[in-house]
PDB file of N, H, CA, C and O in Angstrom:
ATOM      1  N   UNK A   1     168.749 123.092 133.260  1.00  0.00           N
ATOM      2  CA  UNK A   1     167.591 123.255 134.108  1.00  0.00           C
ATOM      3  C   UNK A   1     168.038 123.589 135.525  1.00  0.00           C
ATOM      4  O   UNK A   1     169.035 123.185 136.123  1.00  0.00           O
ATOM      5  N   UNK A   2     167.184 124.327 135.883  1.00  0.00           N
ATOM      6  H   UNK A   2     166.374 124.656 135.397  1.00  0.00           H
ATOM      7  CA  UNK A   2     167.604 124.819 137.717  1.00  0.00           C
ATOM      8  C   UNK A   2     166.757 123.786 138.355  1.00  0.00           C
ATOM      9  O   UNK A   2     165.727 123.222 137.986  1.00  0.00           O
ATOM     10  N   UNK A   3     167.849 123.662 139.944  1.00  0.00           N
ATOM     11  H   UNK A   3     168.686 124.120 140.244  1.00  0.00           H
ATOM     12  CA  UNK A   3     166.960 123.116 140.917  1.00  0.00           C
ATOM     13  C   UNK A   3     165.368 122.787 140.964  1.00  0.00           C
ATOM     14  O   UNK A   3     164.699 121.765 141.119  1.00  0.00           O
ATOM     15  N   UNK A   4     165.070 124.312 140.730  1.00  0.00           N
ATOM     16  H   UNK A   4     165.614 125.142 140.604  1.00  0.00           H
ATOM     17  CA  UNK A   4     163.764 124.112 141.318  1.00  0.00           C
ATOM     18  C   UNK A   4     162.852 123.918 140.314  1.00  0.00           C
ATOM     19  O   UNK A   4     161.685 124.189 140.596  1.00  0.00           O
ATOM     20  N   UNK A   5     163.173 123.382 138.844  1.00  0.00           N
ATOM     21  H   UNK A   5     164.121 123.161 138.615  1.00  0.00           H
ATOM     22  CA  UNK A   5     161.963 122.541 137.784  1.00  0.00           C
ATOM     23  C   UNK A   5     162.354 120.858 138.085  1.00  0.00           C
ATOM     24  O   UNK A   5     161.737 119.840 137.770  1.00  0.00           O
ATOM     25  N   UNK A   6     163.377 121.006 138.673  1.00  0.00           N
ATOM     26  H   UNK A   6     163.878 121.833 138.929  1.00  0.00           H
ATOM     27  CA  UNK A   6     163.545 119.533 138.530  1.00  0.00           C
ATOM     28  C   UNK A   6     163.371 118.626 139.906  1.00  0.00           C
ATOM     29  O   UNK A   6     163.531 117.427 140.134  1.00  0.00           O
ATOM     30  N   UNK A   7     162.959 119.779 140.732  1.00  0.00           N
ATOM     31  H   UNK A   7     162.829 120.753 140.547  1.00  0.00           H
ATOM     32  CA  UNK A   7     162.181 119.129 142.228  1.00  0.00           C
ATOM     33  C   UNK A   7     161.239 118.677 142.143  1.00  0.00           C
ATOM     34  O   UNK A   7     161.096 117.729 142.915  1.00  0.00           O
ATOM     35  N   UNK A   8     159.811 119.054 141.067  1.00  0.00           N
ATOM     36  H   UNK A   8     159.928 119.825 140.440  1.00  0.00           H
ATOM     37  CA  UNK A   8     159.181 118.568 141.377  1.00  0.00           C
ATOM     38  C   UNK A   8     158.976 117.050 140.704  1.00  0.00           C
ATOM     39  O   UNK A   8     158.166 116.192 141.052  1.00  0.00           O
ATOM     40  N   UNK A   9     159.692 117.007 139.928  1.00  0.00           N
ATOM     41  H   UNK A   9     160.350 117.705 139.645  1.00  0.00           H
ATOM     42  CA  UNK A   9     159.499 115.279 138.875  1.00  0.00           C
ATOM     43  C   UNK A   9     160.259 114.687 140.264  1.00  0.00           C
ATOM     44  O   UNK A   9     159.864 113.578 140.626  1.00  0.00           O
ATOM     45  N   UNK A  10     161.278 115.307 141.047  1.00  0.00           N
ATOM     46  H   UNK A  10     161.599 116.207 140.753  1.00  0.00           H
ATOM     47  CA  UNK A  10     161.687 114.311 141.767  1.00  0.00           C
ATOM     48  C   UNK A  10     160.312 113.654 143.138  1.00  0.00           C
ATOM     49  O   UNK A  10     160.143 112.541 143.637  1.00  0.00           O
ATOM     50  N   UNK A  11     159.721 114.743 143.287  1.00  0.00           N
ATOM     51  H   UNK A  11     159.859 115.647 142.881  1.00  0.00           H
ATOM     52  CA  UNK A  11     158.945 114.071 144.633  1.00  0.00           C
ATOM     53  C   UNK A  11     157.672 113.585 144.158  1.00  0.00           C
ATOM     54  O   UNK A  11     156.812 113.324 144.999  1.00  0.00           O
ATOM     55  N   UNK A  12     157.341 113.370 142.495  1.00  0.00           N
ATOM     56  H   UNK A  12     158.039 113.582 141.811  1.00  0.00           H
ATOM     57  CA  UNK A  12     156.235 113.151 142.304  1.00  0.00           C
ATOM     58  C   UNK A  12     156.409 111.413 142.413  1.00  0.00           C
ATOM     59  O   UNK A  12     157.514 110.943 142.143  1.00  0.00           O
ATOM     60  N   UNK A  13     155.660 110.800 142.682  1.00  0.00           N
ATOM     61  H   UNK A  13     154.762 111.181 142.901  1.00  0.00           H
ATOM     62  CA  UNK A  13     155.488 109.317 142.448  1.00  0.00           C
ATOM     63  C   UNK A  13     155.818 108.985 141.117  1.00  0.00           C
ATOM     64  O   UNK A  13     156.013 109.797 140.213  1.00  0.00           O
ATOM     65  N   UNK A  14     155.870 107.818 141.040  1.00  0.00           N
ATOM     66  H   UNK A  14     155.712 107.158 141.775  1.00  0.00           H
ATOM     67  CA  UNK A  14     156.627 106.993 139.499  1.00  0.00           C
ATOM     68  C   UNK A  14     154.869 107.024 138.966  1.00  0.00           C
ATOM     69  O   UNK A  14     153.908 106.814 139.707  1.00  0.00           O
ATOM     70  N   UNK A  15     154.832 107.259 137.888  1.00  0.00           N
ATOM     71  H   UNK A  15     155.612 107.429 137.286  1.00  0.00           H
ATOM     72  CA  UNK A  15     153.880 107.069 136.797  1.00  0.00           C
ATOM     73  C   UNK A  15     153.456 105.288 135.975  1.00  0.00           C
ATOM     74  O   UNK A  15     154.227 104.344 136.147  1.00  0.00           O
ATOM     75  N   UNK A  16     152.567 105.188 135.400  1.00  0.00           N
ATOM     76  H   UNK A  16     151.940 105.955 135.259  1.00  0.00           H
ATOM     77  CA  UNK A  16     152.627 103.770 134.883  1.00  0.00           C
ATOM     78  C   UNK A  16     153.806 103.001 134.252  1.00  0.00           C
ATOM     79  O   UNK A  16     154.227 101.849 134.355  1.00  0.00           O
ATOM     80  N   UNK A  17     154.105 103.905 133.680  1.00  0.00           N
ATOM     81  H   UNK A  17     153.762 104.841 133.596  1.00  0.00           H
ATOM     82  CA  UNK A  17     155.296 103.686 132.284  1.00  0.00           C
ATOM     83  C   UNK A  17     156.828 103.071 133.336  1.00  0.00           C
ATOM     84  O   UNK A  17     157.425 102.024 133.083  1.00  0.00           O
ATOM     85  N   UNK A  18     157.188 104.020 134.483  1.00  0.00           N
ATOM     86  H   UNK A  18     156.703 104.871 134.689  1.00  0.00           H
ATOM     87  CA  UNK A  18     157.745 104.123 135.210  1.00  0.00           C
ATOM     88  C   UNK A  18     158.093 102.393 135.719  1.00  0.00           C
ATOM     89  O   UNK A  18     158.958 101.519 135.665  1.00  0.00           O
ATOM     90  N   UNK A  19     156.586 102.718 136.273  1.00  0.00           N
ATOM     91  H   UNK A  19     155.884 103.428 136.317  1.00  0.00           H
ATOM     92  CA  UNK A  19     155.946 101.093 137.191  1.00  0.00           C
ATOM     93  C   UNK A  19     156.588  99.834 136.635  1.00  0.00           C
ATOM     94  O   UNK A  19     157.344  99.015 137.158  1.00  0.00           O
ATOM     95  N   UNK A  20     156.032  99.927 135.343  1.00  0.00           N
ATOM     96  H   UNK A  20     155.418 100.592 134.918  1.00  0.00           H
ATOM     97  CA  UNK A  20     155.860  98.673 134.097  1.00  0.00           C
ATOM     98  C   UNK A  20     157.551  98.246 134.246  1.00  0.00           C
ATOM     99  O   UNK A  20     157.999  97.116 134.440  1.00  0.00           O
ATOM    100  N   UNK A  21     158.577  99.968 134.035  1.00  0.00           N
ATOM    101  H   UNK A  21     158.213 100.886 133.877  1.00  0.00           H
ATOM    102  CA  UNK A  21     160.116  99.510 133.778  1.00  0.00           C
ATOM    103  C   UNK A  21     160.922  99.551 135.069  1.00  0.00           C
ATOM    104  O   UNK A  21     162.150  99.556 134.982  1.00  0.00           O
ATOM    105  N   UNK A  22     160.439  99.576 136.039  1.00  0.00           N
ATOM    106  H   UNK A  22     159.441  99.572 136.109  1.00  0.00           H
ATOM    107  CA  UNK A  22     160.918  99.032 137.312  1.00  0.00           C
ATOM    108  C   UNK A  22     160.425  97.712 137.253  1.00  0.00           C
ATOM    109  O   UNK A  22     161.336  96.884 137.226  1.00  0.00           O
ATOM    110  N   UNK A  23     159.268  97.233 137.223  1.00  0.00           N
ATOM    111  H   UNK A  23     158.529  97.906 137.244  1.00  0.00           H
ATOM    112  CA  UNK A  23     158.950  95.700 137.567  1.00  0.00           C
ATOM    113  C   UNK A  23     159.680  94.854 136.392  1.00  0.00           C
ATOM    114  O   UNK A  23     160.185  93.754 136.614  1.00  0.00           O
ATOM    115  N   UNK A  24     159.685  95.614 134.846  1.00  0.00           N
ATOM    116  H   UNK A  24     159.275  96.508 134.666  1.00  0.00           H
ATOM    117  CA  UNK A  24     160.573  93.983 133.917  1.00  0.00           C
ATOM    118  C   UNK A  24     162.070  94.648 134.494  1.00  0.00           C
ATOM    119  O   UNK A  24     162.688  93.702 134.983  1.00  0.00           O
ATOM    120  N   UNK A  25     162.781  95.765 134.603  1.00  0.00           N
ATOM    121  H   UNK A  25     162.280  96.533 134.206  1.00  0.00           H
ATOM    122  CA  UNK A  25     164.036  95.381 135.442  1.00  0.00           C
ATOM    123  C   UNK A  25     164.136  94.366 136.774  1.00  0.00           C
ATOM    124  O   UNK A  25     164.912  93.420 136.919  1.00  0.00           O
ATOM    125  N   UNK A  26     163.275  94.777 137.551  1.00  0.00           N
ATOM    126  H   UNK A  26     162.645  95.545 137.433  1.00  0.00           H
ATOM    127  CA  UNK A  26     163.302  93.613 138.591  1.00  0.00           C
ATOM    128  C   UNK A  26     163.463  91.997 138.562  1.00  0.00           C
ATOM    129  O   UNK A  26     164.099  91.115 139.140  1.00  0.00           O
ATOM    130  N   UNK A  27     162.217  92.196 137.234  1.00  0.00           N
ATOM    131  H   UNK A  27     161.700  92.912 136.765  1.00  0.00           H
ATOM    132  CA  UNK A  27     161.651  90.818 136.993  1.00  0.00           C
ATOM    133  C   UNK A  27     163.175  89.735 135.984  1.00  0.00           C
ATOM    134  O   UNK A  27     163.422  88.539 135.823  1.00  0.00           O
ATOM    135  N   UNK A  28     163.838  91.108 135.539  1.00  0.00           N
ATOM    136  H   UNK A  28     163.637  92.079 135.670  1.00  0.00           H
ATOM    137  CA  UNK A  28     164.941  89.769 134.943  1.00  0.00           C
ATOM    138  C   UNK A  28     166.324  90.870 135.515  1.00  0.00           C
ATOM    139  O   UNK A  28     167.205  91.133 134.696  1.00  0.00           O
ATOM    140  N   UNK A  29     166.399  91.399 136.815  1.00  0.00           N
ATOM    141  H   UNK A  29     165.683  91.185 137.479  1.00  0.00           H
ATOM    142  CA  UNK A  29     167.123  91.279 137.373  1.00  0.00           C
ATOM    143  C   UNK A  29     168.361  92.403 137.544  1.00  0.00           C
ATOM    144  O   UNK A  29     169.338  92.335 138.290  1.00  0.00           O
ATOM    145  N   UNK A  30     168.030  93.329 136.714  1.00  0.00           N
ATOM    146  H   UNK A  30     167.236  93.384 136.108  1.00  0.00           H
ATOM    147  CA  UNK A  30     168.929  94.806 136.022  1.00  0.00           C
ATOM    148  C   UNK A  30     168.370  95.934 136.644  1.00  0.00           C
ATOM    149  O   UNK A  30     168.509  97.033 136.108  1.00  0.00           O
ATOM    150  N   UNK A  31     167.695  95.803 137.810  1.00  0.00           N
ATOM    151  H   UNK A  31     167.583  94.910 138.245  1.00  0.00           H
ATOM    152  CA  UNK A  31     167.430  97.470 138.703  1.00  0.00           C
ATOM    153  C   UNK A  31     168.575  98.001 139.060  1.00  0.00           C
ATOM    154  O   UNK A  31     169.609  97.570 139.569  1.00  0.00           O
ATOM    155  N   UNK A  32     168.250  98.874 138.748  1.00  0.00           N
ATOM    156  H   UNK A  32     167.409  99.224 138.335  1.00  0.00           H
ATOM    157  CA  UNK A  32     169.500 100.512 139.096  1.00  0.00           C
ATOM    158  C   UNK A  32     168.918 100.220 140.954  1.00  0.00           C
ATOM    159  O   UNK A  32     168.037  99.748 141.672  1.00  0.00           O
ATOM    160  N   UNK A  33     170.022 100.826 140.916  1.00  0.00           N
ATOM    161  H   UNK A  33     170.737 101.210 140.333  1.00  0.00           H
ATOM    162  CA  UNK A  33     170.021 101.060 142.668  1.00  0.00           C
ATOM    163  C   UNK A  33     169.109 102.388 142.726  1.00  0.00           C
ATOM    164  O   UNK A  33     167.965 102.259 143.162  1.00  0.00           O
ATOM    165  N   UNK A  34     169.588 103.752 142.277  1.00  0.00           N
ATOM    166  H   UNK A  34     170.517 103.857 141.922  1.00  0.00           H
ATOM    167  CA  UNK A  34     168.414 104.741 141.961  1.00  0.00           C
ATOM    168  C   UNK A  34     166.984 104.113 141.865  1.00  0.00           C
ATOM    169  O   UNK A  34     166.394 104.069 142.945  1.00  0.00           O
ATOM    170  N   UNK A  35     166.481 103.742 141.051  1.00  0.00           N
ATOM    171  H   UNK A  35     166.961 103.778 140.174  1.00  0.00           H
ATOM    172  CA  UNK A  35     165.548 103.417 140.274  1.00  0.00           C
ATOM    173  C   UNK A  35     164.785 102.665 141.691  1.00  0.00           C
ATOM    174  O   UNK A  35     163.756 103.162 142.148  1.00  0.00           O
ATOM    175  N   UNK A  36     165.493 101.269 142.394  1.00  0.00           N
ATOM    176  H   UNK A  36     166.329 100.865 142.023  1.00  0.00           H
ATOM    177  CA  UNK A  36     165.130 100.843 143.176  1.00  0.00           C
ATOM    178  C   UNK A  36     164.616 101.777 144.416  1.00  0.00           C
ATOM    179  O   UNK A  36     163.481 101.803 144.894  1.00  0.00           O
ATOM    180  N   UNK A  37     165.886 102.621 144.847  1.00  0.00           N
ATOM    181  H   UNK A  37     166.808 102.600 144.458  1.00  0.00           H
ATOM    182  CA  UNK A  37     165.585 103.464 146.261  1.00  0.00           C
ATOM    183  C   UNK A  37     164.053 104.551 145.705  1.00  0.00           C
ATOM    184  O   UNK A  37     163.238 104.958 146.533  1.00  0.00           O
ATOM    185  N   UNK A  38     163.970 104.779 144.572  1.00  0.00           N
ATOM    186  H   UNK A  38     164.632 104.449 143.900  1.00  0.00           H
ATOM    187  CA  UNK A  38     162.943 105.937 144.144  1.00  0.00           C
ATOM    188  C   UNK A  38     161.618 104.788 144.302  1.00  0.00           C
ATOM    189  O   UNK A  38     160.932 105.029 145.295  1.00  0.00           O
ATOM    190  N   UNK A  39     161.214 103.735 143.585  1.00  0.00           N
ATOM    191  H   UNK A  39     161.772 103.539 142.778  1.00  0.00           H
ATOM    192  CA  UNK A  39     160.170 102.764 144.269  1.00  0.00           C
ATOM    193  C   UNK A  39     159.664 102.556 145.300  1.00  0.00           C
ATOM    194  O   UNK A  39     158.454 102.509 145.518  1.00  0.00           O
ATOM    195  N   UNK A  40     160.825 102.357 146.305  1.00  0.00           N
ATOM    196  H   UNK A  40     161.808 102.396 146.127  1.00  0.00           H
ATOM    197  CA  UNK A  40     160.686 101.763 147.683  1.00  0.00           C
ATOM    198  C   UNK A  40     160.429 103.299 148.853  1.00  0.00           C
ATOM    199  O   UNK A  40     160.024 103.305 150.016  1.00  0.00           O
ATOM    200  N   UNK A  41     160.864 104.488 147.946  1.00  0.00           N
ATOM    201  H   UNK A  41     161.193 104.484 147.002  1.00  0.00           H
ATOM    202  CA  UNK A  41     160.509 105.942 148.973  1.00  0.00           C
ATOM    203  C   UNK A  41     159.129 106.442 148.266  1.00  0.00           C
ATOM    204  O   UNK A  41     158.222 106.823 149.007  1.00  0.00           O
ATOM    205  N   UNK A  42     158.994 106.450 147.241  1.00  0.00           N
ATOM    206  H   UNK A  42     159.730 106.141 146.639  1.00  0.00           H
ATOM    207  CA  UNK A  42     157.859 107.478 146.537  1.00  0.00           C
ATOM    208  C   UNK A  42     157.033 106.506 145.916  1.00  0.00           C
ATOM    209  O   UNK A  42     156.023 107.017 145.431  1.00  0.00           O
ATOM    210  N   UNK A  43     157.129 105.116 145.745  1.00  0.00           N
ATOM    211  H   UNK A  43     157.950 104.701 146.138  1.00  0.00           H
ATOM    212  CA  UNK A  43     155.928 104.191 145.084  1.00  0.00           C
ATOM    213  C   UNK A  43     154.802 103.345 146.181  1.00  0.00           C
ATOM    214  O   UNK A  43     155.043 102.996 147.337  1.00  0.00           O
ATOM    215  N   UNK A  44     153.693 103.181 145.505  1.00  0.00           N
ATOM    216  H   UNK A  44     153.498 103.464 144.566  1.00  0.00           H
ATOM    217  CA  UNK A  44     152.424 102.956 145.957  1.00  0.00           C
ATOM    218  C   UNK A  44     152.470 101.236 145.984  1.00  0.00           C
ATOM    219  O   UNK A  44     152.367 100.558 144.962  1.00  0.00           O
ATOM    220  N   UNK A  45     152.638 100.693 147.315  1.00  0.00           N
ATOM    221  H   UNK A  45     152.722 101.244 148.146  1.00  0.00           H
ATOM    222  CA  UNK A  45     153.342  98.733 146.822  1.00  0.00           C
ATOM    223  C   UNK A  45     152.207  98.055 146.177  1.00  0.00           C
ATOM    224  O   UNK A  45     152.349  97.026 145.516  1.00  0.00           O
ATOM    225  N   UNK A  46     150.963  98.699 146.395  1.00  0.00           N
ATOM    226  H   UNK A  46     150.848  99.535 146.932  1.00  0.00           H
ATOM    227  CA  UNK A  46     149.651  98.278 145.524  1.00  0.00           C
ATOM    228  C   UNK A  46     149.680  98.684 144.147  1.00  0.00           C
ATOM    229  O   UNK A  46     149.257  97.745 143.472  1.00  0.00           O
ATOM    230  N   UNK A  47     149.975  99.616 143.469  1.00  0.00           N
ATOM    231  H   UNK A  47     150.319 100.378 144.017  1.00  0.00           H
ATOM    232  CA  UNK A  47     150.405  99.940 142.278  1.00  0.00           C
ATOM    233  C   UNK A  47     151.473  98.480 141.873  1.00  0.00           C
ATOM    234  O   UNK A  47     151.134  97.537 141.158  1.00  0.00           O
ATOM    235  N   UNK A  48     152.478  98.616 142.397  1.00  0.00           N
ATOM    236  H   UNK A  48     152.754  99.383 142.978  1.00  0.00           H
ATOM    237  CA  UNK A  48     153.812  97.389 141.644  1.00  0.00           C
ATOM    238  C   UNK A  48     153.624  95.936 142.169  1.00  0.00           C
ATOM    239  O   UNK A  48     154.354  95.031 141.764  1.00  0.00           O
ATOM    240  N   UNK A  49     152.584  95.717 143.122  1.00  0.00           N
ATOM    241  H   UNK A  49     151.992  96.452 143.451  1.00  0.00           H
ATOM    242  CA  UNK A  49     152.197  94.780 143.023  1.00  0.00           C
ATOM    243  C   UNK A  49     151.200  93.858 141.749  1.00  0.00           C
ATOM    244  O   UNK A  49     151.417  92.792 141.173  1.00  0.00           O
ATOM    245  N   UNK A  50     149.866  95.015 141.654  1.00  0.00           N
ATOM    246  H   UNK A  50     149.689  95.881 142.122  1.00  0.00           H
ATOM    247  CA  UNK A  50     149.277  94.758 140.538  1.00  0.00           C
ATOM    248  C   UNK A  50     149.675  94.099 139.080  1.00  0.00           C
ATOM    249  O   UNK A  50     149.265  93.202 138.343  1.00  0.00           O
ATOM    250  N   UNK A  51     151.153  95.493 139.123  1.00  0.00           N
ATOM    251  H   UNK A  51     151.486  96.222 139.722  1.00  0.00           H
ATOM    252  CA  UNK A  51     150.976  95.461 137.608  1.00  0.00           C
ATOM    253  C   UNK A  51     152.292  94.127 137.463  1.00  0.00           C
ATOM    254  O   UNK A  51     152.390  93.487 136.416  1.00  0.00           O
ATOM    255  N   UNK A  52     153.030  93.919 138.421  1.00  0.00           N
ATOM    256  H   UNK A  52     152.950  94.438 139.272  1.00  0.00           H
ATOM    257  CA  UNK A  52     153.830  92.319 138.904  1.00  0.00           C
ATOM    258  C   UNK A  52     152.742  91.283 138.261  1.00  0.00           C
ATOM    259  O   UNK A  52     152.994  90.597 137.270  1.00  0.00           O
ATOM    260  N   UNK A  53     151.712  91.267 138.841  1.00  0.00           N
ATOM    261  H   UNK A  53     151.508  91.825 139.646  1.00  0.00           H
ATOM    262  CA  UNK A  53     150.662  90.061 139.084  1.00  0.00           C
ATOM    263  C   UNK A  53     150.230  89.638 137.427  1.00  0.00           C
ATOM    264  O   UNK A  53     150.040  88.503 136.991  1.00  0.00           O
ATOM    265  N   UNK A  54     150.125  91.300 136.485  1.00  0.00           N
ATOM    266  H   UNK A  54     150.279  92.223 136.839  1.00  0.00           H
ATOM    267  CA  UNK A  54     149.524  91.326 135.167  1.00  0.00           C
ATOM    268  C   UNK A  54     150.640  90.944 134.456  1.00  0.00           C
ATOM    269  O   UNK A  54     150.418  90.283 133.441  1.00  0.00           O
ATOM    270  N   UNK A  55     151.831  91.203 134.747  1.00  0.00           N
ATOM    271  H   UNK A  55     152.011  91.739 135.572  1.00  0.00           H
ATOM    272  CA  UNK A  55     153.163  91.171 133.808  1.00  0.00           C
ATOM    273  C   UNK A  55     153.757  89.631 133.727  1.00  0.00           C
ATOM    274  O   UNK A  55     154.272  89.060 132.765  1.00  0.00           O
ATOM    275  N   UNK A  56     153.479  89.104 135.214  1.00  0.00           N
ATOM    276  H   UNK A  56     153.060  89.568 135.995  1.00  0.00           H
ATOM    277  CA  UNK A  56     153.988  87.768 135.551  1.00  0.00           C
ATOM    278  C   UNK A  56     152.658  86.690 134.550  1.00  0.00           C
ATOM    279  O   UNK A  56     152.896  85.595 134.041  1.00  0.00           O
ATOM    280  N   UNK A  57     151.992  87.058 134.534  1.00  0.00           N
ATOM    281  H   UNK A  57     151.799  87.948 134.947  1.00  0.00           H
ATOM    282  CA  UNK A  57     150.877  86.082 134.125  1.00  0.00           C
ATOM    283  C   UNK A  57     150.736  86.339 132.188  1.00  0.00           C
ATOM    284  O   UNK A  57     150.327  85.422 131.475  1.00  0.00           O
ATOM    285  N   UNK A  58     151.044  87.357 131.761  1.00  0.00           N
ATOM    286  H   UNK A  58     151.376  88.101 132.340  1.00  0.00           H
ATOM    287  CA  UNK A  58     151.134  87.759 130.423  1.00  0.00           C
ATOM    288  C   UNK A  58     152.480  87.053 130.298  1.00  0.00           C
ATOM    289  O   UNK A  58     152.486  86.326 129.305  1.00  0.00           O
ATOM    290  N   UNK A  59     153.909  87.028 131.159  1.00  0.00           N
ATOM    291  H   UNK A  59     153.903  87.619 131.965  1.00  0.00           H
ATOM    292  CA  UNK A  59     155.024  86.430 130.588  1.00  0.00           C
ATOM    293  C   UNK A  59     154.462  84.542 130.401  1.00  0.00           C
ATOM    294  O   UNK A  59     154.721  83.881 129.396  1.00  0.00           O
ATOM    295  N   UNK A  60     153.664  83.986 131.654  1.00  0.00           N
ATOM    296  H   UNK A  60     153.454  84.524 132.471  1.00  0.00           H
ATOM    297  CA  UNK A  60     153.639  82.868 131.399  1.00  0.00           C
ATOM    298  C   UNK A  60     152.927  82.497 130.310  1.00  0.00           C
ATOM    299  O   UNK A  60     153.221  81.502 129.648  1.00  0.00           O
ATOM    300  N   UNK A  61     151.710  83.452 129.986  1.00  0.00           N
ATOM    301  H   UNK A  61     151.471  84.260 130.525  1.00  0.00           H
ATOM    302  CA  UNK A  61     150.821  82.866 128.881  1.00  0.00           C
ATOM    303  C   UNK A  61     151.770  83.059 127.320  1.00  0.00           C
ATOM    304  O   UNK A  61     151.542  82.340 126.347  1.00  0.00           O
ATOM    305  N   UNK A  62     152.616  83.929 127.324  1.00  0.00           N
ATOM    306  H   UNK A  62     152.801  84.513 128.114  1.00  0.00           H
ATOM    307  CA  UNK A  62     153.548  84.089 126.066  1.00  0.00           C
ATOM    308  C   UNK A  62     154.280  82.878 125.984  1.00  0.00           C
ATOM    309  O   UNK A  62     154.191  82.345 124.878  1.00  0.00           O
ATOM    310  N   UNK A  63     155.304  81.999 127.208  1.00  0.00           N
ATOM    311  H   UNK A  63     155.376  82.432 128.107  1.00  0.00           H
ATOM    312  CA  UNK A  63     155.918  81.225 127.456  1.00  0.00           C
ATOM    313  C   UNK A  63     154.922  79.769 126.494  1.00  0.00           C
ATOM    314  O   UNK A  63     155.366  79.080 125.576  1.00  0.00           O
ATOM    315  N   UNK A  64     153.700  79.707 127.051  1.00  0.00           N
ATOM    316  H   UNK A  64     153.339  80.266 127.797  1.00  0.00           H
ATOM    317  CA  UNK A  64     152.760  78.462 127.215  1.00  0.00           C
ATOM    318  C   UNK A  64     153.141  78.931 125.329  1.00  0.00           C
ATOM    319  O   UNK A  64     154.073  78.423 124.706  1.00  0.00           O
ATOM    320  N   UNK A  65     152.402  79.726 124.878  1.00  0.00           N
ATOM    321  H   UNK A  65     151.644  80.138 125.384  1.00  0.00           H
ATOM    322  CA  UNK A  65     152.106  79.962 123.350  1.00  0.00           C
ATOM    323  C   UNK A  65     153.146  79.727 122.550  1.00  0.00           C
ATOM    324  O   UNK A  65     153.021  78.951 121.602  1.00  0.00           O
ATOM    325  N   UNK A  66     154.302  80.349 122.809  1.00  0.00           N
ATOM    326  H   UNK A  66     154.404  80.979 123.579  1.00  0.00           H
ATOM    327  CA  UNK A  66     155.629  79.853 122.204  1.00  0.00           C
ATOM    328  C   UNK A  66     156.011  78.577 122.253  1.00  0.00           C
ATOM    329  O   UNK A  66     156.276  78.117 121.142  1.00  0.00           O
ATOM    330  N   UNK A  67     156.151  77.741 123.276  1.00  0.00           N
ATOM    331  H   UNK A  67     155.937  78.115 124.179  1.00  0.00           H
ATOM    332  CA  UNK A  67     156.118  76.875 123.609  1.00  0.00           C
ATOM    333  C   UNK A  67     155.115  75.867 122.818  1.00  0.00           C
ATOM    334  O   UNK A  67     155.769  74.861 122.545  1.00  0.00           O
ATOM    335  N   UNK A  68     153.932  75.762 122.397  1.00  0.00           N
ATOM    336  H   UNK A  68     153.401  76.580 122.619  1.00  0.00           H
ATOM    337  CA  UNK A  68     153.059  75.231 121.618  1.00  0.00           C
ATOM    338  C   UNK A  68     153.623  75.757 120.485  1.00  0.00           C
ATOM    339  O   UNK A  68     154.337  74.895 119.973  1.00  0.00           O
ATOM    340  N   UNK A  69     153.626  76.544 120.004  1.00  0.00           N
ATOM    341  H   UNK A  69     153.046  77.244 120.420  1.00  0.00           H
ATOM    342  CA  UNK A  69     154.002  76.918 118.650  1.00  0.00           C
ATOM    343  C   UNK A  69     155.160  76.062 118.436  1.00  0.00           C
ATOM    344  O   UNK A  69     154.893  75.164 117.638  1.00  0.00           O
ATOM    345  N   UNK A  70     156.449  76.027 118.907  1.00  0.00           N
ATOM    346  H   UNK A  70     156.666  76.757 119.555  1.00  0.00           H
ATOM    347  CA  UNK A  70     157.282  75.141 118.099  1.00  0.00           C
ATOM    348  C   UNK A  70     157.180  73.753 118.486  1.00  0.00           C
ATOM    349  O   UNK A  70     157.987  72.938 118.039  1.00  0.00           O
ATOM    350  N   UNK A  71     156.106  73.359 119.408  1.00  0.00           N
ATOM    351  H   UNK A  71     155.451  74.021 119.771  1.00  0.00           H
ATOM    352  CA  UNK A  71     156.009  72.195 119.632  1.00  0.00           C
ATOM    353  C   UNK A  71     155.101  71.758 118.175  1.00  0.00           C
ATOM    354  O   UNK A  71     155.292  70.626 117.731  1.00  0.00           O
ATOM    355  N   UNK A  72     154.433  72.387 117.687  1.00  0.00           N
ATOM    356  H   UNK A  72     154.278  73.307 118.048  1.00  0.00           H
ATOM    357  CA  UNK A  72     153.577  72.155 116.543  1.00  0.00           C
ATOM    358  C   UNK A  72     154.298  72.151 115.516  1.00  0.00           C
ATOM    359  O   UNK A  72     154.088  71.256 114.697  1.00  0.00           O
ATOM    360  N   UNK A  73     155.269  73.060 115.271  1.00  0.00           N
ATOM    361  H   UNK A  73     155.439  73.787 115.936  1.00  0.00           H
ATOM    362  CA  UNK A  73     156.018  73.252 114.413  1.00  0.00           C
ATOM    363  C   UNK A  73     157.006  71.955 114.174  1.00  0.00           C
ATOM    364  O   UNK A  73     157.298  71.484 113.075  1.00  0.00           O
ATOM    365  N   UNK A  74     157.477  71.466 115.532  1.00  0.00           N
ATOM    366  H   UNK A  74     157.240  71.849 116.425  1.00  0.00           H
ATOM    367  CA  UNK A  74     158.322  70.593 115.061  1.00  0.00           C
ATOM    368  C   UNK A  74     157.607  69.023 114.730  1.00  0.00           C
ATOM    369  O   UNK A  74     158.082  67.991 114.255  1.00  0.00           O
ATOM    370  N   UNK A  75     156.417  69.344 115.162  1.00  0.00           N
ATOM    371  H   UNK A  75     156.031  70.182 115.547  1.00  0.00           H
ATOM    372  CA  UNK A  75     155.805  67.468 115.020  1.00  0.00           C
ATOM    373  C   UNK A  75     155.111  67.624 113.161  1.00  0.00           C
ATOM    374  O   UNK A  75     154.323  66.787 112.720  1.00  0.00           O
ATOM    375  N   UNK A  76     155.526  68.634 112.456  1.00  0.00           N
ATOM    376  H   UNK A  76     156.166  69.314 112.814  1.00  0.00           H
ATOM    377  CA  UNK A  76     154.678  68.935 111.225  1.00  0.00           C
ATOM    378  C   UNK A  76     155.907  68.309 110.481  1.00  0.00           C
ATOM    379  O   UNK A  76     155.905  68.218 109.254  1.00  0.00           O
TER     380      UNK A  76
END
């Protein structure tokens, strides 16, 4: 590919999909340095805030459920 098809994916903003795999890298700790500097120049902090807020609260309610589950499991 030449330069100039691959300029424009570079200046476009990160997409959802994007969003989602920057925040679980963040969230357990494996961001690319790339990946990071492209967030912090071309991302929307209301966008990765949001979807932080939805991701953090879906990990705890999985945590709570698992958590009951073998607690049930083991008192049977």
């Amino acid at each position: 590919m030449s330069d100039q098809q691959q300029a424009p994916e570079q200046d476009s903003k990160p997409g959802l999909l994007q969003t989602i795999q920057s925040i679980l890298a963040a969230l357990f700790g494996v961001q690319s340095a790339k990946n990071r500097e492209r967030d912090f120049t071309k991302g929307d902090a209301g966008n990765y805030i949001g979807v932080y807020v939805v991701l953090v609260i879906a990990l705890v309610i999985g945590m709570v459920i698992t958590v009951n589950l073998v607690l049930d499991a083991a008192a049977k």
